[in-house]
Chimera marker file (.cmm) of the C-alpha trace (Angstrom):
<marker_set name="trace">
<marker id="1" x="-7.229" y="19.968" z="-5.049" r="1" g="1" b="0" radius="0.5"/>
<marker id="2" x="-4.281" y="18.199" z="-3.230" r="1" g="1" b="0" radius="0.5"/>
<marker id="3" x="-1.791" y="20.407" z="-1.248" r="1" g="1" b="0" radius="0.5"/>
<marker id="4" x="1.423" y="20.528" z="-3.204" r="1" g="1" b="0" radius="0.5"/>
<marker id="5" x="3.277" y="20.160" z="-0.280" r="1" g="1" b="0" radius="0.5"/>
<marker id="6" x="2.061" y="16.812" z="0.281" r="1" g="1" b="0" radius="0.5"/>
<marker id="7" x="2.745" y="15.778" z="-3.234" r="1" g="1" b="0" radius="0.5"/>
<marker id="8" x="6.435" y="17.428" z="-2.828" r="1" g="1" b="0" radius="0.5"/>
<marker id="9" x="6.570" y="15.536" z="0.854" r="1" g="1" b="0" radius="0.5"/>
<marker id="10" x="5.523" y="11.970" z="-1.043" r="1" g="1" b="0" radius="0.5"/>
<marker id="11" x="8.417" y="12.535" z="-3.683" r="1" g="1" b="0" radius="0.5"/>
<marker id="12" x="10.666" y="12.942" z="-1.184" r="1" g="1" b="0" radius="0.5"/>
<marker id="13" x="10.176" y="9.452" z="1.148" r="1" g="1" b="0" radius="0.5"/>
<marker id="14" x="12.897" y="7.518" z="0.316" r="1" g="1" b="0" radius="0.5"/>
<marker id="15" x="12.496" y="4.660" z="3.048" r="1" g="1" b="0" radius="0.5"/>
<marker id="16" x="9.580" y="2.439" z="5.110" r="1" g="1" b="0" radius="0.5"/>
<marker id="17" x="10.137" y="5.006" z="7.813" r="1" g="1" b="0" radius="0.5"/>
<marker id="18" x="9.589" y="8.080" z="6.372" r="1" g="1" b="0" radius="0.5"/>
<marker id="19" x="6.088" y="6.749" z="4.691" r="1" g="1" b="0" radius="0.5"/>
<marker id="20" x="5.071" y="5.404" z="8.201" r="1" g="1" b="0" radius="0.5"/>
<marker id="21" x="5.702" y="8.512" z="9.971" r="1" g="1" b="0" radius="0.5"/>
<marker id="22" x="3.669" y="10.060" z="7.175" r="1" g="1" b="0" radius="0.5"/>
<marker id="23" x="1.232" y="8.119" z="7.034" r="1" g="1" b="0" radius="0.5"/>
<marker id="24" x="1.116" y="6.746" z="10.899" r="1" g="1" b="0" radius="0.5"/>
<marker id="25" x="-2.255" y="9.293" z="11.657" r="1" g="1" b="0" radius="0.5"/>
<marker id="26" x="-3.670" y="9.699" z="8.520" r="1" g="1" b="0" radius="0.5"/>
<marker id="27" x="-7.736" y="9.151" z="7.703" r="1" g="1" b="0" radius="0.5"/>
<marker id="28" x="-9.139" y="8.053" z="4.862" r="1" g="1" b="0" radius="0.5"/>
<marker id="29" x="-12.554" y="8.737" z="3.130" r="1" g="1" b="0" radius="0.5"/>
<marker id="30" x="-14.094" y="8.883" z="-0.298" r="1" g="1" b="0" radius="0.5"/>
<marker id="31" x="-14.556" y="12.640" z="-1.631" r="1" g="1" b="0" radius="0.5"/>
<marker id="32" x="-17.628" y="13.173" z="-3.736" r="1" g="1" b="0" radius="0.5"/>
<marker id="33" x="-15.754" y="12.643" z="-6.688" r="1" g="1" b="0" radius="0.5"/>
<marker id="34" x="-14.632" y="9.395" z="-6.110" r="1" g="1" b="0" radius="0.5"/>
<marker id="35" x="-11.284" y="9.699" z="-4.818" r="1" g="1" b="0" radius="0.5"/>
<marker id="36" x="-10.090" y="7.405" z="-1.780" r="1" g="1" b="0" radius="0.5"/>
<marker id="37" x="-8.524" y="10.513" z="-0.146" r="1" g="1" b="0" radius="0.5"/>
<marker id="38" x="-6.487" y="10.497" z="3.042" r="1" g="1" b="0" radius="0.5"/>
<marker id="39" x="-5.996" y="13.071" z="5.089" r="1" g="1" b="0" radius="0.5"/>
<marker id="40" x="-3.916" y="14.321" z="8.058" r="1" g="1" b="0" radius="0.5"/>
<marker id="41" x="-4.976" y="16.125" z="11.706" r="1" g="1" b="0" radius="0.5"/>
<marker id="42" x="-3.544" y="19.411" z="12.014" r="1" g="1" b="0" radius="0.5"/>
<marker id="43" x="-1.991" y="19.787" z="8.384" r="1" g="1" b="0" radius="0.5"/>
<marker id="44" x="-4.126" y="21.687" z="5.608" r="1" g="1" b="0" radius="0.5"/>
<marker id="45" x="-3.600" y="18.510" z="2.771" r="1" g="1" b="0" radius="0.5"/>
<marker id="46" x="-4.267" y="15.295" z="2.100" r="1" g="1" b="0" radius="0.5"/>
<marker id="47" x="-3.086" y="12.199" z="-0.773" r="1" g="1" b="0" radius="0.5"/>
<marker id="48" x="-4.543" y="9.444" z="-2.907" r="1" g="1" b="0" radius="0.5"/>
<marker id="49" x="-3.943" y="6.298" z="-1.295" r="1" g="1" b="0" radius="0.5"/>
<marker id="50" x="-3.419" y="4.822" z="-4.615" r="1" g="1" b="0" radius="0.5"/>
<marker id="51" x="-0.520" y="7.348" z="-4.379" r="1" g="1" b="0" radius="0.5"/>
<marker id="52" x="0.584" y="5.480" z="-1.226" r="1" g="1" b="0" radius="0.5"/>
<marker id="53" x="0.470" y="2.267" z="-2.813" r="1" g="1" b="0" radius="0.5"/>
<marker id="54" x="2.409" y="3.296" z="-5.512" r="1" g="1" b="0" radius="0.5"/>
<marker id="55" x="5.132" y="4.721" z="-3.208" r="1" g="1" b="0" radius="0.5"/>
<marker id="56" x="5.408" y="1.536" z="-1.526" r="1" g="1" b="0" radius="0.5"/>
<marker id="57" x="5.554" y="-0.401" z="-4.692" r="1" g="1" b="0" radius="0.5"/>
<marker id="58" x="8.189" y="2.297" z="-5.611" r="1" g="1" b="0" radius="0.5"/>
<marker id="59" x="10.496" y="1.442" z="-2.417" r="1" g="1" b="0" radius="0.5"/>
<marker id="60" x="9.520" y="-2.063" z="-2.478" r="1" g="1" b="0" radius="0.5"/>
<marker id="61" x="11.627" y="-2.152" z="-6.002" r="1" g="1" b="0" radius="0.5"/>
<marker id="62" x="15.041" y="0.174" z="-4.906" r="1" g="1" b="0" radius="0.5"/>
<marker id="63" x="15.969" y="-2.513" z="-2.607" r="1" g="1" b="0" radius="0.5"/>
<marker id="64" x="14.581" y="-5.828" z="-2.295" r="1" g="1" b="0" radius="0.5"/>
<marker id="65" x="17.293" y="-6.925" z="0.455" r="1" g="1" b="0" radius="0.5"/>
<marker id="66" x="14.690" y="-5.724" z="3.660" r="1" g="1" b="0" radius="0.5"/>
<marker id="67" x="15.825" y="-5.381" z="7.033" r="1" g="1" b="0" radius="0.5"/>
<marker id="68" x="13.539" y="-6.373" z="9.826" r="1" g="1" b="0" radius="0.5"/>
<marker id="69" x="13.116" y="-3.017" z="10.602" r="1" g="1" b="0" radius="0.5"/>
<marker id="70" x="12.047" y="-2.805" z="7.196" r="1" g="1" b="0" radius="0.5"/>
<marker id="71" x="9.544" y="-5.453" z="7.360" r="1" g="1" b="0" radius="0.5"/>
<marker id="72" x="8.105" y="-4.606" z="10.307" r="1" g="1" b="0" radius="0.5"/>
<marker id="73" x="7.904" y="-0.956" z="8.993" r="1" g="1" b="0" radius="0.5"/>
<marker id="74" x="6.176" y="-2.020" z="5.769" r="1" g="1" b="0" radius="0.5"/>
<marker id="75" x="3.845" y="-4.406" z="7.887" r="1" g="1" b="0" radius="0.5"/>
<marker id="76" x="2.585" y="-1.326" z="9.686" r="1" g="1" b="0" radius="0.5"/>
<marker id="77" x="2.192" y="0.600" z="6.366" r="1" g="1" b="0" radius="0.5"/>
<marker id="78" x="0.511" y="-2.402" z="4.189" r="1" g="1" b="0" radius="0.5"/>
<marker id="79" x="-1.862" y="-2.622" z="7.208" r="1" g="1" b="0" radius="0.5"/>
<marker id="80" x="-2.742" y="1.010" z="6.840" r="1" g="1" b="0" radius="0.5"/>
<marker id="81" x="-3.431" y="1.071" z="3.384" r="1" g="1" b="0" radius="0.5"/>
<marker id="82" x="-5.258" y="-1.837" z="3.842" r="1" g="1" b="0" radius="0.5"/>
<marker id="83" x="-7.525" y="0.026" z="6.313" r="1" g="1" b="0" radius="0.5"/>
<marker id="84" x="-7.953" y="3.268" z="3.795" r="1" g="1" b="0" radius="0.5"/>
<marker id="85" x="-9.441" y="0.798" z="1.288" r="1" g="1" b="0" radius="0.5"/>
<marker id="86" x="-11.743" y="-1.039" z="3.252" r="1" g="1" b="0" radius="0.5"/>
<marker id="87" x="-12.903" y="1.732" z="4.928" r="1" g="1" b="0" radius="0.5"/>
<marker id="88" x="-13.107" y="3.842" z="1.623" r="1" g="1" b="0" radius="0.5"/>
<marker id="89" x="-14.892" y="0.166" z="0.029" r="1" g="1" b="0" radius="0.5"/>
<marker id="90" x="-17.475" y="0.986" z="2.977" r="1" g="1" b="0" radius="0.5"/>
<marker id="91" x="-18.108" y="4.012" z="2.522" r="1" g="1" b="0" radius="0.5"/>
<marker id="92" x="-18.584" y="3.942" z="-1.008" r="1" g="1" b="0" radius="0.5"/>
<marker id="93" x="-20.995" y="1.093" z="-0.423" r="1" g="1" b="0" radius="0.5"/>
<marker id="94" x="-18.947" y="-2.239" z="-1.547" r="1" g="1" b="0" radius="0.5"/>
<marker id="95" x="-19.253" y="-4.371" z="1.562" r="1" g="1" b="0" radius="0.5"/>
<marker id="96" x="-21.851" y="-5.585" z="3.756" r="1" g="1" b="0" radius="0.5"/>
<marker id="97" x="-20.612" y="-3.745" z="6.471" r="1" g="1" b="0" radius="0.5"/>
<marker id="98" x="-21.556" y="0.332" z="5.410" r="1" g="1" b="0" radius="0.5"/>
<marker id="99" x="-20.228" y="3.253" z="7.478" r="1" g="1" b="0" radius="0.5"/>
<marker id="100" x="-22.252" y="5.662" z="5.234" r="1" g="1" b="0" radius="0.5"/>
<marker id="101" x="-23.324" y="4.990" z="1.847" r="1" g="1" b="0" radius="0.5"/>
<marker id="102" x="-22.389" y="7.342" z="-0.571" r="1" g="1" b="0" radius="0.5"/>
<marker id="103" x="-24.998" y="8.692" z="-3.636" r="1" g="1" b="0" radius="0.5"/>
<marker id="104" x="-25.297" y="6.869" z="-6.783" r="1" g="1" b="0" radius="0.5"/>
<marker id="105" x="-23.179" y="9.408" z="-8.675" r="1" g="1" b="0" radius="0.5"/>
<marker id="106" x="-20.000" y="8.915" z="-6.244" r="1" g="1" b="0" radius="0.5"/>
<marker id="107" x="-20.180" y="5.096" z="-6.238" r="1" g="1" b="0" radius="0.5"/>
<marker id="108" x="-20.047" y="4.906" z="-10.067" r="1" g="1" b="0" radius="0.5"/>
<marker id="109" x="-17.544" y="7.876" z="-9.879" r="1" g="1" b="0" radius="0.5"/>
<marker id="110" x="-15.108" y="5.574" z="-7.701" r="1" g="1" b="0" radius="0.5"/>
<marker id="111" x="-15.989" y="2.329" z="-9.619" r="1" g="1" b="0" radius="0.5"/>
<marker id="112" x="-15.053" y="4.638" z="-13.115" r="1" g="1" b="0" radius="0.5"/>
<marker id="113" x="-11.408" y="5.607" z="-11.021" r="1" g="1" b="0" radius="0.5"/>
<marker id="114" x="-11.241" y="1.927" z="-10.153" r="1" g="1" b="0" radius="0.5"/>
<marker id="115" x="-11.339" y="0.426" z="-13.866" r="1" g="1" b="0" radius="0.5"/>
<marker id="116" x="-9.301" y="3.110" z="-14.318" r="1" g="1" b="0" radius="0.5"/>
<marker id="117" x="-6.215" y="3.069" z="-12.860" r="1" g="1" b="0" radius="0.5"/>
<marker id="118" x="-6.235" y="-0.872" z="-11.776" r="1" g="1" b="0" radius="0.5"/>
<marker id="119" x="-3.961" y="0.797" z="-8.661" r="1" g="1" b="0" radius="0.5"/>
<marker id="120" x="-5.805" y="-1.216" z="-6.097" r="1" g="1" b="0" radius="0.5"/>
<marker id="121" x="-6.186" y="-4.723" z="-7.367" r="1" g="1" b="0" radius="0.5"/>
<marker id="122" x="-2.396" y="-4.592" z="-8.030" r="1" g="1" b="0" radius="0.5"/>
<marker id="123" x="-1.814" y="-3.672" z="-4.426" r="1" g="1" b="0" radius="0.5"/>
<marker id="124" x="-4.149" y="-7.161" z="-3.489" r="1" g="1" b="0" radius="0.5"/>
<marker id="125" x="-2.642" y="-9.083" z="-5.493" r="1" g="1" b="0" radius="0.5"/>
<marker id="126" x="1.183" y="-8.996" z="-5.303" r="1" g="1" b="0" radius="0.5"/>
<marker id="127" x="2.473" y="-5.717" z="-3.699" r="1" g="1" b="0" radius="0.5"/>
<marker id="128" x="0.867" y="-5.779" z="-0.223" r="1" g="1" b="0" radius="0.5"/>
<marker id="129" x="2.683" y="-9.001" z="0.595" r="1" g="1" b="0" radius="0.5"/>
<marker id="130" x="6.471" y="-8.172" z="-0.640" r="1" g="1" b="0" radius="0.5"/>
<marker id="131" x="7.564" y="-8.230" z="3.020" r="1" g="1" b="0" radius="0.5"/>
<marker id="132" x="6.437" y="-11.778" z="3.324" r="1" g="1" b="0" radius="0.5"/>
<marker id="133" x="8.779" y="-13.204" z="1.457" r="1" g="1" b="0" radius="0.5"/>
<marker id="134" x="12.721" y="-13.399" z="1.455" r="1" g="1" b="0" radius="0.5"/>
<marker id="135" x="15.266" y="-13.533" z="-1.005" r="1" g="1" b="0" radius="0.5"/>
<marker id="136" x="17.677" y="-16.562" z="-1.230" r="1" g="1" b="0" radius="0.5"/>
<marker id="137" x="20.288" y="-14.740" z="0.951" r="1" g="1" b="0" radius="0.5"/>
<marker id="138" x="18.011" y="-13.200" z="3.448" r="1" g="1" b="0" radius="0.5"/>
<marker id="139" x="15.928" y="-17.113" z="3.479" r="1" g="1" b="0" radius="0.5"/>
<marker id="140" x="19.552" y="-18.392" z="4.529" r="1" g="1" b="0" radius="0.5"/>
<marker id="141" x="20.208" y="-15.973" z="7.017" r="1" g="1" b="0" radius="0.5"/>
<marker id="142" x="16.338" y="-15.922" z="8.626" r="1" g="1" b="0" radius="0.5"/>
<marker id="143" x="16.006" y="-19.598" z="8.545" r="1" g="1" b="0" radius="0.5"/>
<marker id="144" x="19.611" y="-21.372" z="8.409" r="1" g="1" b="0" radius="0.5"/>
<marker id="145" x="19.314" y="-22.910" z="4.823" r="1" g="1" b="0" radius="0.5"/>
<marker id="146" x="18.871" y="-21.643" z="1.535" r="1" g="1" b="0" radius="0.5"/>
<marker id="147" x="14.819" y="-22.557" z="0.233" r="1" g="1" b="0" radius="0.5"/>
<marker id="148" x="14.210" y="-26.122" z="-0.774" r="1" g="1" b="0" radius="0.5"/>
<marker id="149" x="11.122" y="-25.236" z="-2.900" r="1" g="1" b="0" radius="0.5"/>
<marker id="150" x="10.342" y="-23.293" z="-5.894" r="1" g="1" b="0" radius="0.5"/>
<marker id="151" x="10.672" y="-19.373" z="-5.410" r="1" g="1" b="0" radius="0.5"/>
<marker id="152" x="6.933" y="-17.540" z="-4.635" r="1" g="1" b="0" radius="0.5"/>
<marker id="153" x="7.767" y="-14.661" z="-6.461" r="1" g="1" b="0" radius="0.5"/>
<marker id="154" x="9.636" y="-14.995" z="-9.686" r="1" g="1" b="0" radius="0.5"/>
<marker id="155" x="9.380" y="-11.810" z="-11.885" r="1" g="1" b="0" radius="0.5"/>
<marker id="156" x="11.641" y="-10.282" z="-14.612" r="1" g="1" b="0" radius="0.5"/>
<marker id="157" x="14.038" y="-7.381" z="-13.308" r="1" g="1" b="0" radius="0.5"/>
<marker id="158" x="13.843" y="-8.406" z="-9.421" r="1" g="1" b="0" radius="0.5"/>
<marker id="159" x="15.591" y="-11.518" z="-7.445" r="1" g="1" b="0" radius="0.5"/>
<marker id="160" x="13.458" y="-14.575" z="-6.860" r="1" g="1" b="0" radius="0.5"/>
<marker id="161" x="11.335" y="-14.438" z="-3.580" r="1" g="1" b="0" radius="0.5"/>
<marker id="162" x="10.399" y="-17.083" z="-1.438" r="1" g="1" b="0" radius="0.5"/>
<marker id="163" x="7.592" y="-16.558" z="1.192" r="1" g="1" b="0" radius="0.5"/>
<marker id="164" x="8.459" y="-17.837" z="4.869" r="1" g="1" b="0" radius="0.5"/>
<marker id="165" x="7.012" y="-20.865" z="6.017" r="1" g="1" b="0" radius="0.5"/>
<marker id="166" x="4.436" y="-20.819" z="8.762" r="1" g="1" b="0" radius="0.5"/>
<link id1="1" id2="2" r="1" g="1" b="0" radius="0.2"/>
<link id1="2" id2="3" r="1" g="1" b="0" radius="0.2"/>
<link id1="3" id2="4" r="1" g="1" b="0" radius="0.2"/>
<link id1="4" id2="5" r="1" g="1" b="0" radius="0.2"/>
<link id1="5" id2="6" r="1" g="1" b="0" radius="0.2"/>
<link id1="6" id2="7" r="1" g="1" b="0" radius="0.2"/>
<link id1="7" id2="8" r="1" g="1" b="0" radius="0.2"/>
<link id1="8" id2="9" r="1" g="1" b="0" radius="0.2"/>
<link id1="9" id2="10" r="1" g="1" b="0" radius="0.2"/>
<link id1="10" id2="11" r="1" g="1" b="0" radius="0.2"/>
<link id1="11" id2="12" r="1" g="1" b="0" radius="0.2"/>
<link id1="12" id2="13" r="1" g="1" b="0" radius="0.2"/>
<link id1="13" id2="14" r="1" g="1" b="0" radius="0.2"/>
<link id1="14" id2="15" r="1" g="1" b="0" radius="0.2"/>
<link id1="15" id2="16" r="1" g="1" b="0" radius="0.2"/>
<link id1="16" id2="17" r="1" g="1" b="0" radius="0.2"/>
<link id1="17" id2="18" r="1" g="1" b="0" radius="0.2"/>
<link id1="18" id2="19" r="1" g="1" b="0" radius="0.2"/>
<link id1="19" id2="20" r="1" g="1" b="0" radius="0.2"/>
<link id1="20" id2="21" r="1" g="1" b="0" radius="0.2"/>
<link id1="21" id2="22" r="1" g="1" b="0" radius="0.2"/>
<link id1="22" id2="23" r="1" g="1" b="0" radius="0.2"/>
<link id1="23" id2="24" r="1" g="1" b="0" radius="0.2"/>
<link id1="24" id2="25" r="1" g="1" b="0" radius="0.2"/>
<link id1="25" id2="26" r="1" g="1" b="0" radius="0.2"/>
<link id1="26" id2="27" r="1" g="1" b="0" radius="0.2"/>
<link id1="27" id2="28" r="1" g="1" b="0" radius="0.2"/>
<link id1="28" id2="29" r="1" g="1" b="0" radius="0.2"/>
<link id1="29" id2="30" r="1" g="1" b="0" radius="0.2"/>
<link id1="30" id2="31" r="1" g="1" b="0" radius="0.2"/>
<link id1="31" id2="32" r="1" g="1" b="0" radius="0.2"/>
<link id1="32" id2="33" r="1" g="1" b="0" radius="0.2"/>
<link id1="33" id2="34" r="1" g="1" b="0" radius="0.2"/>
<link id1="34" id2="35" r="1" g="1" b="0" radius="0.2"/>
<link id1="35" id2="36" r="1" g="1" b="0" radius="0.2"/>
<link id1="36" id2="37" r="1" g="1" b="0" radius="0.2"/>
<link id1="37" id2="38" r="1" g="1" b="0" radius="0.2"/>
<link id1="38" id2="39" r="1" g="1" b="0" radius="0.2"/>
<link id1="39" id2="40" r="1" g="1" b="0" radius="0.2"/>
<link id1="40" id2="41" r="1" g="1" b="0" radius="0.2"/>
<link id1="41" id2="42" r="1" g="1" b="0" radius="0.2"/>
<link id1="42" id2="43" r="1" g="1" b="0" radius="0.2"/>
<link id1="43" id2="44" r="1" g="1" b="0" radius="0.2"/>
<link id1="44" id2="45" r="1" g="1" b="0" radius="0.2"/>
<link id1="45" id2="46" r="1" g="1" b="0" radius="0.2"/>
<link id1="46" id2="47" r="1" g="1" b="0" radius="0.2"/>
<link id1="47" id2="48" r="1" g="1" b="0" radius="0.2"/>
<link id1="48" id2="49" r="1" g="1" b="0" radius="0.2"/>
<link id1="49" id2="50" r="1" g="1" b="0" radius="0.2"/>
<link id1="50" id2="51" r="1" g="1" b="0" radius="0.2"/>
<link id1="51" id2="52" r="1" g="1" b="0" radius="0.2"/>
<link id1="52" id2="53" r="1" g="1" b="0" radius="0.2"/>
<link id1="53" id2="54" r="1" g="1" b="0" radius="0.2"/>
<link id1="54" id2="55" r="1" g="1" b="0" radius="0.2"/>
<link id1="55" id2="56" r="1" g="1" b="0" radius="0.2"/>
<link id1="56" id2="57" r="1" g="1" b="0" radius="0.2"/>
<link id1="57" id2="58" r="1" g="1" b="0" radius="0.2"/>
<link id1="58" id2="59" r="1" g="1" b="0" radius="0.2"/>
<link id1="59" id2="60" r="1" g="1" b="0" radius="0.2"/>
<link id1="60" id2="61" r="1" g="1" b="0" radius="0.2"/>
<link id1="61" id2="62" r="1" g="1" b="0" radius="0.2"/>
<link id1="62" id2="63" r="1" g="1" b="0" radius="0.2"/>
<link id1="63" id2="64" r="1" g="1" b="0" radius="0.2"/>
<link id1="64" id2="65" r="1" g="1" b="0" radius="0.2"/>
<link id1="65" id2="66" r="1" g="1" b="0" radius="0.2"/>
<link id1="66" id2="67" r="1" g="1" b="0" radius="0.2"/>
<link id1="67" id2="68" r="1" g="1" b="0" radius="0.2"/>
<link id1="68" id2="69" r="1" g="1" b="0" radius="0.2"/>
<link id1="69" id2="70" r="1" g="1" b="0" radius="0.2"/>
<link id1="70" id2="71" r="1" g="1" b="0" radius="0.2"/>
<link id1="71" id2="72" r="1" g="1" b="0" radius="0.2"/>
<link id1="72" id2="73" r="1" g="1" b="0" radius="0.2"/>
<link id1="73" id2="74" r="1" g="1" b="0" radius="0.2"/>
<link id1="74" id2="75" r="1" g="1" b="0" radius="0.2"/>
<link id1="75" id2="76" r="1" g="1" b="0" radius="0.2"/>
<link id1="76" id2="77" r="1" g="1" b="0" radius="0.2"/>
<link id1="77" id2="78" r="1" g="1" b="0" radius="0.2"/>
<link id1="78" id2="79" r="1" g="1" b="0" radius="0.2"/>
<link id1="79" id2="80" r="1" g="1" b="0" radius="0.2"/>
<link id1="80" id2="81" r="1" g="1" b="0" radius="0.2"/>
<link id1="81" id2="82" r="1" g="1" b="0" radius="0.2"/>
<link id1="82" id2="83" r="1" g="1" b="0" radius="0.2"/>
<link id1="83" id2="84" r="1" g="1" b="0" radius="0.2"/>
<link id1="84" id2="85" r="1" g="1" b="0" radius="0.2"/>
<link id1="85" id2="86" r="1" g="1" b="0" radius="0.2"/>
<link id1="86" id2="87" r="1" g="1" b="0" radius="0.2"/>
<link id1="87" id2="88" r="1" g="1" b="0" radius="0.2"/>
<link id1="88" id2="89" r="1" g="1" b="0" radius="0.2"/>
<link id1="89" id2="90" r="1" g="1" b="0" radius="0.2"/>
<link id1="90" id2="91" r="1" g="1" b="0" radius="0.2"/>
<link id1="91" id2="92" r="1" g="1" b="0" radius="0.2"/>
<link id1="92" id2="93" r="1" g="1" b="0" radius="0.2"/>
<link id1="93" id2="94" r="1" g="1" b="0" radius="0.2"/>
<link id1="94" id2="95" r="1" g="1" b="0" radius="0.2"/>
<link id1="95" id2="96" r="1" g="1" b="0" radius="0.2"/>
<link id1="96" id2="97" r="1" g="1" b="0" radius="0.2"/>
<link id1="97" id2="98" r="1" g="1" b="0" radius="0.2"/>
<link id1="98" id2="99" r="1" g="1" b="0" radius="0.2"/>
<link id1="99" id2="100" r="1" g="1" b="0" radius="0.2"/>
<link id1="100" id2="101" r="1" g="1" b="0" radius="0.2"/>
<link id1="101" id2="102" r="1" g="1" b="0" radius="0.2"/>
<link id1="102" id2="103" r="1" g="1" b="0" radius="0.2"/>
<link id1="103" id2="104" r="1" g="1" b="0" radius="0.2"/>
<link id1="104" id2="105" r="1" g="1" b="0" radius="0.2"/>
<link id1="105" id2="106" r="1" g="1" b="0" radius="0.2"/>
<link id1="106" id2="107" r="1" g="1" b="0" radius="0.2"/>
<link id1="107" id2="108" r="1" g="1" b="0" radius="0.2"/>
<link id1="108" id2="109" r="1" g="1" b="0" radius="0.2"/>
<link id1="109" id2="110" r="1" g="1" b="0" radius="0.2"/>
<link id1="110" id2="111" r="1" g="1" b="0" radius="0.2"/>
<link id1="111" id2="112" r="1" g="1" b="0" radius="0.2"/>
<link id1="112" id2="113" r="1" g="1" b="0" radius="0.2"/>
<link id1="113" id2="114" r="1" g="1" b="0" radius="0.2"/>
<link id1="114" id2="115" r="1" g="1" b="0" radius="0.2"/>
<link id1="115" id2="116" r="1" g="1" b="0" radius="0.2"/>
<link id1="116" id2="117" r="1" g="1" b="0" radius="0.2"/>
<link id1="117" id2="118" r="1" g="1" b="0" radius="0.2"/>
<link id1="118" id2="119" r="1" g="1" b="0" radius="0.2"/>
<link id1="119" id2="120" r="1" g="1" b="0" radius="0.2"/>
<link id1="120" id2="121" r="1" g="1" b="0" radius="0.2"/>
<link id1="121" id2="122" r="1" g="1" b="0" radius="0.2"/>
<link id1="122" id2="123" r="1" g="1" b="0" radius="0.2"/>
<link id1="123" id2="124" r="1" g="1" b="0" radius="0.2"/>
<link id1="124" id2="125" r="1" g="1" b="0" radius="0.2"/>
<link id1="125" id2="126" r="1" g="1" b="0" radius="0.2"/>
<link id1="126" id2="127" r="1" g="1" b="0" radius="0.2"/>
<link id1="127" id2="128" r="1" g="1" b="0" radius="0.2"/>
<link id1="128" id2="129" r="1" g="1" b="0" radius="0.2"/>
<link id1="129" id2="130" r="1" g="1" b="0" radius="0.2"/>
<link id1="130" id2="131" r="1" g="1" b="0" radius="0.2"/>
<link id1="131" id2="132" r="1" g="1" b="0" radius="0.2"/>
<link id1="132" id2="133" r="1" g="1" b="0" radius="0.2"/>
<link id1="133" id2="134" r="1" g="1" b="0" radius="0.2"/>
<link id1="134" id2="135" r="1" g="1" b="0" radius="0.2"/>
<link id1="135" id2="136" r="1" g="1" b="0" radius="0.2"/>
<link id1="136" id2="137" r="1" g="1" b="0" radius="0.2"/>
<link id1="137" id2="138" r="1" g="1" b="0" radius="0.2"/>
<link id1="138" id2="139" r="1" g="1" b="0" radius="0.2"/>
<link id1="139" id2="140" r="1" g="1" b="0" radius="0.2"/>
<link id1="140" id2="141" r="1" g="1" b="0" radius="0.2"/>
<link id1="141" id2="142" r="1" g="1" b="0" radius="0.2"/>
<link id1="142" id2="143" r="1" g="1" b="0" radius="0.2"/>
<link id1="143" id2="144" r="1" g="1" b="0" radius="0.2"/>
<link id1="144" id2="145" r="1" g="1" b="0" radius="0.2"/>
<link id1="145" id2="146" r="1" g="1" b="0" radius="0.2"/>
<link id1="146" id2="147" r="1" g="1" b="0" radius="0.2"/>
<link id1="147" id2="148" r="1" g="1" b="0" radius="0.2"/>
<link id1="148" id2="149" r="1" g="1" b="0" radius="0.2"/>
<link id1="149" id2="150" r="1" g="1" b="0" radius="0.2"/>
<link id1="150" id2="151" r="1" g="1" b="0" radius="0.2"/>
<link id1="151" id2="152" r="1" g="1" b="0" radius="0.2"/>
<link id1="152" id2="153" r="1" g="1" b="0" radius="0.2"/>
<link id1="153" id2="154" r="1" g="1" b="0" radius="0.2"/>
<link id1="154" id2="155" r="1" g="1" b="0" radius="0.2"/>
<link id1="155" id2="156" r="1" g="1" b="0" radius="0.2"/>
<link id1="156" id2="157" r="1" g="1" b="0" radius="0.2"/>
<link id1="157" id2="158" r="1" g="1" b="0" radius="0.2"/>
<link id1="158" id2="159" r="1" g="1" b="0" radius="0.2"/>
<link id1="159" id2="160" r="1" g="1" b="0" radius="0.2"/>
<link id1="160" id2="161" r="1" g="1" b="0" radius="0.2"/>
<link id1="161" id2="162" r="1" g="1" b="0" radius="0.2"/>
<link id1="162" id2="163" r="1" g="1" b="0" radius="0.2"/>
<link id1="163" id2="164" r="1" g="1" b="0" radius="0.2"/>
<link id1="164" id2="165" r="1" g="1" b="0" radius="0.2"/>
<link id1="165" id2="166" r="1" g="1" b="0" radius="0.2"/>
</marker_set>
């Protein structure tokens, strides 16, 4: 069972720093239920790191005007979620690269939470890379001209997006 103070310590993150110091020495495995699972040295608990994507995705939507500190605070956290899937994908035996393969009943336990919930290909596909791209003010500002192409990211109920050229 998760700690509750964990859960109450999630709710409570309100900015890119507060998840990063959170989740800055966390470890992730798979339990033998299927959960990706991360947990913390010294401190009795641990969270979903679908939970973590959600928070992010939760943040990512208050304010879509990021500072650099921002960005470079969400680059750090994106990266570590990354790592707790990948490394929770190898241990539950989805890559060529094992750590320790789990038993038959865990994989299909995790690939029943995955159909489930959907949590992680949303992160891949859209979420992971919101502090990529700019909005029309911030492109202005960062580059010295508003965008002369078609926004990146165009969605209903948040500004259009345009990723930085490279």
């Amino acid at each position: 069972m998760l700690n509750s103070f964990f859960n109450v310590s999630l709710e409570n993150v309100n900015s890119f720093r507060e998840l990063k110091d959170l989740i800055e020495e966390g470890d992730a495995y798979i339990s033998i239920f299927g959960g990706r699972i991360v947990t913390f040295p010294g401190i009795n608990g641990s969270l979903y790191v679908d939970d973590l994507a959600l928070k992010v995705r939760q943040l990512v939507r208050k304010n879509f005007e990021f500072s650099e500190e921002d960005r470079e605070q969400g680059k750090f956290i994106v990266s570590k979620i990354d790592a707790f899937y990948k490394k929770t994908d190898d241990q539950a035996g989805f890559s060529n690269q094992i750590e320790k393969k789990r038993n038959i009943i865990t994989t299909t336990l995790v690939i029943i939470r995955e159909c489930l919930s959907k949590i992680q290909i949303i992160w891949e596909t859209g979420d992971r890379e919101s502090f990529e791209h700019y909005t029309e003010s911030q492109y202005q500002i960062r580059f010295g001209h508003k965008p002369n192409f078609r926004p990146h990211w165009s969605q209903t109920n948040c500004p259009d997006r345009w990723m930085a050229s490279k």
